[in-house]
Every structure is written in structure tokens, then in C-alpha cells.
C-alpha positions in Angstrom: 158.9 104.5 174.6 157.8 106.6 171.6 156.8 103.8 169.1 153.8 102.6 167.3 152.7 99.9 167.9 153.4 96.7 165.4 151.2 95.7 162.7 149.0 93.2 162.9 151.4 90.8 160.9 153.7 91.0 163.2 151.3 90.5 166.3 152.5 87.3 167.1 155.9 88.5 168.0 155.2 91.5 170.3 159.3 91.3 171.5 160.1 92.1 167.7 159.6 95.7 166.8 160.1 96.7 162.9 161.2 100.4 162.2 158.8 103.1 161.4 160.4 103.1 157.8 159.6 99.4 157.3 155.9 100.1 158.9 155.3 103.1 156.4 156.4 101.2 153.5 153.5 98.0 154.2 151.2 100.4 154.9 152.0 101.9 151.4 152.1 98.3 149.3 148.9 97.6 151.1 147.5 100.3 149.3 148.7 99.4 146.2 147.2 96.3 146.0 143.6 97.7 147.0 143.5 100.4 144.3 144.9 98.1 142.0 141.7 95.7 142.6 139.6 99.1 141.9 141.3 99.6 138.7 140.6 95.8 137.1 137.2 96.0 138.0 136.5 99.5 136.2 138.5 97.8 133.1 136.5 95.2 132.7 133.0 97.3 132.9 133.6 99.2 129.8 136.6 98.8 127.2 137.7 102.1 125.2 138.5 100.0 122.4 137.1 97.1 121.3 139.1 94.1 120.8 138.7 94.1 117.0 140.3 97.3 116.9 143.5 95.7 119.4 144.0 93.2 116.6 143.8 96.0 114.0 146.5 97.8 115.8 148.2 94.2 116.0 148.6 93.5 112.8 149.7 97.0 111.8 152.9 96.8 114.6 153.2 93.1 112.8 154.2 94.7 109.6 155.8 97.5 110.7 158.1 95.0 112.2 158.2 93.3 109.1 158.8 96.8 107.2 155.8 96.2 104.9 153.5 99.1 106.9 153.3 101.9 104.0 152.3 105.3 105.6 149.9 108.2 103.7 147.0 108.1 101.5 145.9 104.4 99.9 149.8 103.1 101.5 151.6 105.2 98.5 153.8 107.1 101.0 156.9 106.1 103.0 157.9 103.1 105.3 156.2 103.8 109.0 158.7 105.1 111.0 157.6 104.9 114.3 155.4 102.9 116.5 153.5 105.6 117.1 152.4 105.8 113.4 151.7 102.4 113.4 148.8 102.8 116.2 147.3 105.6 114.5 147.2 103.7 111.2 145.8 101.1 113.2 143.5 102.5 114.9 142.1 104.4 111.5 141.8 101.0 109.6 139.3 99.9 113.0 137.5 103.0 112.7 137.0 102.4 108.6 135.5 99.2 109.4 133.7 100.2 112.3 135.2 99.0 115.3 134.5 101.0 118.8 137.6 103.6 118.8 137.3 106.7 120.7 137.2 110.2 118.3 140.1 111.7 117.2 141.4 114.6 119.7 142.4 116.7 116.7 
């Protein structure tokens, strides 16, 4: 009387009809899955970070973990405290040695 019709999934069983909820919720998943196609293909065109400076960052969580990360100047300051820290010493010891690693946003 008022409905839409089914989706094309459910073609073959015209006598079935799914709620308007149901239909709104596919169409919505559908969606998901094209823009998550987009999204890979733009990743793998061009990387932020090179993957020299991922297993800089790596190592540094490793011993942060391992409660050997030192934080400050030349490592003479305190145990890293937080994750956080331990990507931005990461991503600093990359940068020292050249690695592609977007600027700073100071």
C-alpha cells in the first residue's frame, strides 16, 4: 500500500517484504563498503610516513613496554610515561635519520 519496493537482494521473494528500518540500514552498510574501497586505494598512493619511521616508532613502544624508553635530552630524563611520548620520540629518532615524517605542527 505505501511501501517501497524490495531490494534487489530480495527480488527473488516478492511475497517477502523487509521493514523500511531493515531497507535503510543495507542501504547504509552498502555505503560503507564503497567508501571504504575509496579510502585503501588513496592509502596506498602516497604514505605520510614511511615505513622506516613505523618501525622507529615500533621499537620505541617495544621499550617503553619493556621500561627501558628514557625521555628528554640524550635519554638522561625520566621513564616515558605514556604512549603518546613514545610516538613522538619515535617519530624524532625517524626524522634524525631521515625517514619521511610529516613537520612538526608546533
Amino acid at each position: 500500500m505505501g511501501t517501497a519496493p524490495p531490494s534487489k537482494e530480495l527480488a527473488k521473494f516478492p511475497s517477502i517484504d523487509i521493514g523500511n528500518r531493515k531497507r535503510k540500514l543495507m542501504a547504509k552498510t552498502a555505503k560503507k563498503a564503497k567508501t571504504a574501497k575509496k579510502k585503501t586505494t588513496k592509502k596506498a598512493a602516497k604514505r605520510k610516513y614511511s615505513e622506516s619511521a613505523g618501525s622507529e616508532v615500533k621499537k620505541e613502544m617495544h621499550r617503553a613496554k619493556k621500561g627501558t624508553a628514557k625521555s628528554g635530552p640524550g635519554g638522561k630524563g625520566g621513564k616515558v610515561k605514556s604512549k603518546k611520548q613514545a610516538i613522538a620520540i619515535g617519530l624524532s629518532k625517524a626524522r634524525k635519520k631521515g625517514a619521511k615524517v610529516p613537520k612538526k605542527k608546533s
